[in-house]
C-alpha positions as CSV (number, residue, x, y, z in Angstrom):
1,X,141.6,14.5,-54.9
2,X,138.6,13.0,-52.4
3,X,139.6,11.6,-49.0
4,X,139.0,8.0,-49.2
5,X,136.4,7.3,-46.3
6,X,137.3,4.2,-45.3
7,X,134.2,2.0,-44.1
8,X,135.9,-0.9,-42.8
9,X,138.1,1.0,-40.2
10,X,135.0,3.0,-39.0
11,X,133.2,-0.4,-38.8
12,X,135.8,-1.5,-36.3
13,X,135.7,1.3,-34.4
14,X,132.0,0.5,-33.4
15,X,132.6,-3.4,-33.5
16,X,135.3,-2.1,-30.5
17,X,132.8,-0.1,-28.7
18,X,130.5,-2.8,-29.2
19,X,132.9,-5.1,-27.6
20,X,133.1,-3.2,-24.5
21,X,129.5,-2.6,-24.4
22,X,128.6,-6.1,-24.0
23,X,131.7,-6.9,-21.6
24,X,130.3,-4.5,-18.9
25,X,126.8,-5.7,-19.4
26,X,127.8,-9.3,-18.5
27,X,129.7,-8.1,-16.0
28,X,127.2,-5.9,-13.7
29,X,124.3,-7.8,-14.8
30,X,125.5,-11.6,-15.9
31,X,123.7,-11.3,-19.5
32,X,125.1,-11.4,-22.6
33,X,123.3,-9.4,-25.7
34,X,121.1,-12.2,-27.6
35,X,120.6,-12.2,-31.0
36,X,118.6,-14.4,-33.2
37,X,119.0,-14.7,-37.2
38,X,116.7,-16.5,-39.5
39,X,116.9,-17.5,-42.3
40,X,114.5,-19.6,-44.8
41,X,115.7,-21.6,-48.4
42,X,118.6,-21.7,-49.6
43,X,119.9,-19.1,-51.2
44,X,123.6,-19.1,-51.0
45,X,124.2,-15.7,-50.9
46,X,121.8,-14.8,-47.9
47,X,123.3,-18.4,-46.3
48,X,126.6,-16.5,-46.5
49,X,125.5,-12.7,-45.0
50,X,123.2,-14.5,-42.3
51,X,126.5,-16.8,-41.7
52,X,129.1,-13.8,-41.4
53,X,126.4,-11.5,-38.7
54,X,126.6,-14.5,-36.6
55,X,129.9,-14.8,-37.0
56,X,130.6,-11.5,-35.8
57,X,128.5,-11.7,-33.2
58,X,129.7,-14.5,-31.5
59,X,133.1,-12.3,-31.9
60,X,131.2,-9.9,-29.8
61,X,130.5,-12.1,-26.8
62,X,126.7,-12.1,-27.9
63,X,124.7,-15.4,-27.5
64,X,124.0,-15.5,-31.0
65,X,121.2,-17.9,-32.2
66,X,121.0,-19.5,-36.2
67,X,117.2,-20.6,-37.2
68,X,117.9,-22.2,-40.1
69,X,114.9,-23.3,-41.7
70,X,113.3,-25.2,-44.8
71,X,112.5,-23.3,-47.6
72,X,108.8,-25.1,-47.3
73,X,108.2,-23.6,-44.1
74,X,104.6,-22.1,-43.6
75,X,104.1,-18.4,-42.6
76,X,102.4,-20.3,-39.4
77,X,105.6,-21.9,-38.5
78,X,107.6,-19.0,-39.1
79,X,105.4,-16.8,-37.2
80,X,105.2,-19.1,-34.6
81,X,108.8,-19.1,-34.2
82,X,109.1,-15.2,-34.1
83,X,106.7,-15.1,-31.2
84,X,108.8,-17.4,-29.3
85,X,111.6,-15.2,-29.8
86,X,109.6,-12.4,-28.8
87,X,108.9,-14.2,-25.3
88,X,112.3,-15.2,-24.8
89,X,113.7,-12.5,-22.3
90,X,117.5,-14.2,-23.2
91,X,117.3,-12.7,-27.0
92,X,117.1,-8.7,-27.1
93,X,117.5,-9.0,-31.1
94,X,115.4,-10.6,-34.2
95,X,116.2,-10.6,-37.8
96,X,114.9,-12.1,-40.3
97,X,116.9,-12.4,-42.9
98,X,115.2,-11.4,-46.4
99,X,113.9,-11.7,-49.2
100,X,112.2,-14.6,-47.5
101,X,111.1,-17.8,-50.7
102,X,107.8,-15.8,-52.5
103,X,104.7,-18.0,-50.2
104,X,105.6,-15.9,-47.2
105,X,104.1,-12.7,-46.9
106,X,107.6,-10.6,-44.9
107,X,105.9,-7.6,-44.2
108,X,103.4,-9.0,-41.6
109,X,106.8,-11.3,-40.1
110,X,108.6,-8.1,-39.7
111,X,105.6,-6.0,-37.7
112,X,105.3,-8.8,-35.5
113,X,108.6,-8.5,-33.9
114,X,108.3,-6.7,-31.4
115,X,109.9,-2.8,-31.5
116,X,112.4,-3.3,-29.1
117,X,113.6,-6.3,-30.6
118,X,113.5,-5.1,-34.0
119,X,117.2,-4.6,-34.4
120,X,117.1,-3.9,-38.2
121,X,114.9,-1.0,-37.4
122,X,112.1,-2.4,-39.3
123,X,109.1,-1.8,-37.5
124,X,106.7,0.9,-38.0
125,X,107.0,1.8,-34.7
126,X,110.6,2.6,-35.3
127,X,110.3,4.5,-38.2
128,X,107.7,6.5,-36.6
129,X,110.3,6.9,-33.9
130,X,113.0,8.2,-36.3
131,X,110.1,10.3,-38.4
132,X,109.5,11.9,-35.0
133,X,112.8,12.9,-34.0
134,X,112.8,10.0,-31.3
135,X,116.6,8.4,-31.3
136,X,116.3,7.8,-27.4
137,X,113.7,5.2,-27.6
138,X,114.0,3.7,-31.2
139,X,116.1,1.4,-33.2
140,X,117.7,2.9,-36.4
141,X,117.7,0.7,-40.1
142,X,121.6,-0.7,-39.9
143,X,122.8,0.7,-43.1
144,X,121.4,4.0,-43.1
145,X,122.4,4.0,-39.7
146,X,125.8,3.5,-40.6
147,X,126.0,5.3,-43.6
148,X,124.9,8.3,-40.9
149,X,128.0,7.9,-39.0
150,X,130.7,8.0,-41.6
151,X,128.4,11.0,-42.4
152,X,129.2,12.2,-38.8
153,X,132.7,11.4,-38.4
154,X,133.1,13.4,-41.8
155,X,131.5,16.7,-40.6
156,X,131.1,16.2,-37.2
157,X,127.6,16.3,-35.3
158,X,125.7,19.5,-36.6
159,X,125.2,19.8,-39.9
160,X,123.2,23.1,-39.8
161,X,123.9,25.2,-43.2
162,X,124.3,22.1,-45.1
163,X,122.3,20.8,-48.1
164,X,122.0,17.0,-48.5
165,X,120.5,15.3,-51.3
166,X,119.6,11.3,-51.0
167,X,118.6,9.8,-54.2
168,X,116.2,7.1,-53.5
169,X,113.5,6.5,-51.4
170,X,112.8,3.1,-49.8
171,X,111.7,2.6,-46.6
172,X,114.7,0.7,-45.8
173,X,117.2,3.5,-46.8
174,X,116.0,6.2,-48.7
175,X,113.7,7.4,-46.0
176,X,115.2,7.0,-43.0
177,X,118.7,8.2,-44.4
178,X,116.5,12.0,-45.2
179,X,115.3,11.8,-41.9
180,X,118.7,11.0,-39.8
181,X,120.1,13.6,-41.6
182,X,117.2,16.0,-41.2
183,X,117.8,15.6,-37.2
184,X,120.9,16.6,-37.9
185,X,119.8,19.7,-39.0
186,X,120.7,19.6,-42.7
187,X,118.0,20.5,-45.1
188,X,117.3,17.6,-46.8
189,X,115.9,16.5,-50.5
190,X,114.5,13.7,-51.4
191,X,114.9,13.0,-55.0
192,X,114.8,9.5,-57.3
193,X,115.6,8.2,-61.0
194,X,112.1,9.9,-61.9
195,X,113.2,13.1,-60.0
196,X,113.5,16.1,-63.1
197,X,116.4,18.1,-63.7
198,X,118.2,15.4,-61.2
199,X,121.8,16.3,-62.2
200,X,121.0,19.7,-60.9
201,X,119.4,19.0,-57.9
202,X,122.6,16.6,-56.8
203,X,125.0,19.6,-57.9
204,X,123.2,22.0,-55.0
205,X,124.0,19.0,-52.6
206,X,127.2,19.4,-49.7
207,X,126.0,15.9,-48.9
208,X,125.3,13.6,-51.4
209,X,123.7,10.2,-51.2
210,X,123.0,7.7,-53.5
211,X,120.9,4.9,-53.1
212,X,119.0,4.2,-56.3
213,X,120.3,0.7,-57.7
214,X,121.7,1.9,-61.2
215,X,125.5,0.7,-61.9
216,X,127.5,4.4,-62.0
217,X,124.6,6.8,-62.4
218,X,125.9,9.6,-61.0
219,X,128.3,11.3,-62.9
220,X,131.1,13.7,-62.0
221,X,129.3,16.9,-63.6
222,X,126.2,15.9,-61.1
223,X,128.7,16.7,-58.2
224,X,129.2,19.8,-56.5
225,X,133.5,20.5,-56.0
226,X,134.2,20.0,-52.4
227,X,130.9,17.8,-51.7
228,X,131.2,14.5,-49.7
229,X,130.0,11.6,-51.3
230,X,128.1,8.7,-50.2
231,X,127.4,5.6,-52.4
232,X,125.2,2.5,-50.8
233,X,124.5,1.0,-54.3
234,X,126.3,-2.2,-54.7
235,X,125.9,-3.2,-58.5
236,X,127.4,-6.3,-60.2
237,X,128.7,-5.5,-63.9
238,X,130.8,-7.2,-66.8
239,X,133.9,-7.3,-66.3
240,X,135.9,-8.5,-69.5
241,X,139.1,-7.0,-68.6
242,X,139.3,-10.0,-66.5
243,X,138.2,-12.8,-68.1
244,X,135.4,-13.6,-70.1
245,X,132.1,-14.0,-67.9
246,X,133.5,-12.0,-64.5
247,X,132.1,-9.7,-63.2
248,X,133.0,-6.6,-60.9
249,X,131.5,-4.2,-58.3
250,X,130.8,-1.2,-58.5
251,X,128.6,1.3,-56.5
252,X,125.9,3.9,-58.0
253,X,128.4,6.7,-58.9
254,X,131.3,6.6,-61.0
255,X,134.0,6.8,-58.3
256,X,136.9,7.3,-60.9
257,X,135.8,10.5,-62.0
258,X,133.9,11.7,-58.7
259,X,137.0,11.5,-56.9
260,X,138.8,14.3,-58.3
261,X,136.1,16.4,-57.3
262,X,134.5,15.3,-54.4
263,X,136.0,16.1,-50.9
264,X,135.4,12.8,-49.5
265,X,134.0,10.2,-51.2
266,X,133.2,6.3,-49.7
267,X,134.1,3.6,-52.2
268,X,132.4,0.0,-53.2
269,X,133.1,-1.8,-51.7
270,X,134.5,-1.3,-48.6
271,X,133.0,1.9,-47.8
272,X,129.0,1.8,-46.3
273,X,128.7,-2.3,-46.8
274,X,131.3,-2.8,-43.8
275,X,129.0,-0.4,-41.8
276,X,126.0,-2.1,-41.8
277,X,126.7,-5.5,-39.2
278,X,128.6,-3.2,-37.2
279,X,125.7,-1.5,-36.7
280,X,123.5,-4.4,-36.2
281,X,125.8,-5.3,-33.5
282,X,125.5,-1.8,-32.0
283,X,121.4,-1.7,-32.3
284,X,121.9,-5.4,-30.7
285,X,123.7,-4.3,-27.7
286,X,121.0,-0.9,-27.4
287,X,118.3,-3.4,-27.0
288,X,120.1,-5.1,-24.5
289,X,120.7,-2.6,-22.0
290,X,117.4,-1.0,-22.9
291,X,115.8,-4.6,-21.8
292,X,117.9,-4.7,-18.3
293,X,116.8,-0.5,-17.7
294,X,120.0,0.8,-18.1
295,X,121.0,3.9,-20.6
296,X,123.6,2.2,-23.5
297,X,127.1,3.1,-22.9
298,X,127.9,3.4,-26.8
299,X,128.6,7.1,-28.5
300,X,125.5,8.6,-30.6
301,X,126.9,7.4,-33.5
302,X,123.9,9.0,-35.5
């Protein structure tokens, strides 16, 4: 039977490192970490994420900033707005919160943050960073970030001799997931739902990711025995067995089975999902003590 990998205790852990982080920055230098959320409409469930990063922020000790604005707002305003963060020496972090309402064009809003605020690791400039080997200098994308360090705290630091498969390939996760665990020193593929003889290519993996956005795709025969697991797909499905019209999460692989196989194995939720504010705080608190020329006091967590 799998070890459980429990997300949400790991996530404390940085949150607690985080804490300290930003303590001893106010206290030898009188700042507090700034980070600024935006946010534009009004979807609820974006409303609610944006709500609970500044939430735990604030927890932090972070001068945390809400731009809430109108779902009419002009790529002019909102740029505009982004610029002034950019000039504000007080806020070492900017997110926008996305998808942003359809007449707003988010890829040019995200390049125009600027690199060292770009806390959700964004930026071409930080994915060149990462694709170059660069984790001095660079911000890391939050959830492959974190998905890296229950990675970590599963095998430890070197993962020389180890094969690791990451199904999907966005440039939010897919690709910088290959390449954090490519510096790691795993040898890596890169595969995805058009990928051919997929099952077999996942059964050669000691490191398996998913990341491809199908409800319980990867089935227990796709896993190598002894392999840890790692599912970042977070999939809404029916859920009768409850009452007519609920629904249920569930993750990209079929945990039930997986688990009698798998070594280790992270479950949805509570397994990456937890990870991925925590580690927005911790690129948040990077940037700060980047901005006032002092190394970051946090662990490598990737």
């Amino acid at each position: 039977m799998a070890i459980v990998i429990d997300g949400k205790a790991t996530a404390d852990s940085v949150i607690d490192a985080v804490n300290q982080a930003s303590a001893m920055l106010e206290e030898r230098r009188g700042a507090k970490p700034g980070l600024a959320v935006i946010i534009v409409g009004d979807d609820a469930a974006s409303h609610a994420y944006v709500n609970s990063k500044s939430k735990m922020a604030r927890e932090c000790g972070f001068n945390s900033v809400q731009h809430t604005l109108p779902v009419e707002t002009t790529q002019q305003e909102l740029a505009a707005l982004v610029t002034s963060l950019n000039d504000d020496p007080s806020i070492h972090g900017i997110l926008v919160q996305l998808p942003l309402p359809k007449h707003l064009n988010s890829e040019s809003i995200i390049q125009s943050i600027l690199p060292e605020k770009d806390v959700d690791g964004l930026h071409v400039v930080n994915a060149g960073k990462l694709a170059a080997g660069d984790l001095e200098t660079g911000l890391v994308s939050c959830t492959p970030a974190g998905a890296m360090v229950l990675v970590r705290r599963t095998h430890g630091g070197d993962l020389s001799g180890l094969n690791a498969v990451v199904i999907g390939r966005s440039n939010l996760f897919g690709k910088p997931m290959a390449q954090l665990l490519l510096n790691a020193n795993s040898t890596v593929t890169i595969a995805h739902s058009r990928t051919k003889n997929l099952p077999a290519i996942c059964r050669n993996a000691d490191i398996l990711v998913a990341a491809v956005g199908h409800p319980e795709m990867v089935k227990a025969d796709w896993v190598k025995p002894g392999a840890t697991v790692i599912d970042v797909g977070i999939n809404r499905v029916p859920a009768p067995e409850k009452e007519e019209g609920k629904t249920r999460l569930v993750g990209d692989v079929a945990y039930e089975e997986i688990k009698t196989i798998a070594a280790a194995i992270t479950p949805v939720p509570g397994g990456v999902g937890p990870m991925t504010i925590a580690m927005l705080m911790a690129n948040t608190v990077i940037a700060a003590y980047r901005a006032a020329g002092e190394k970051p006091p946090l662990p490598g967590f990737w």
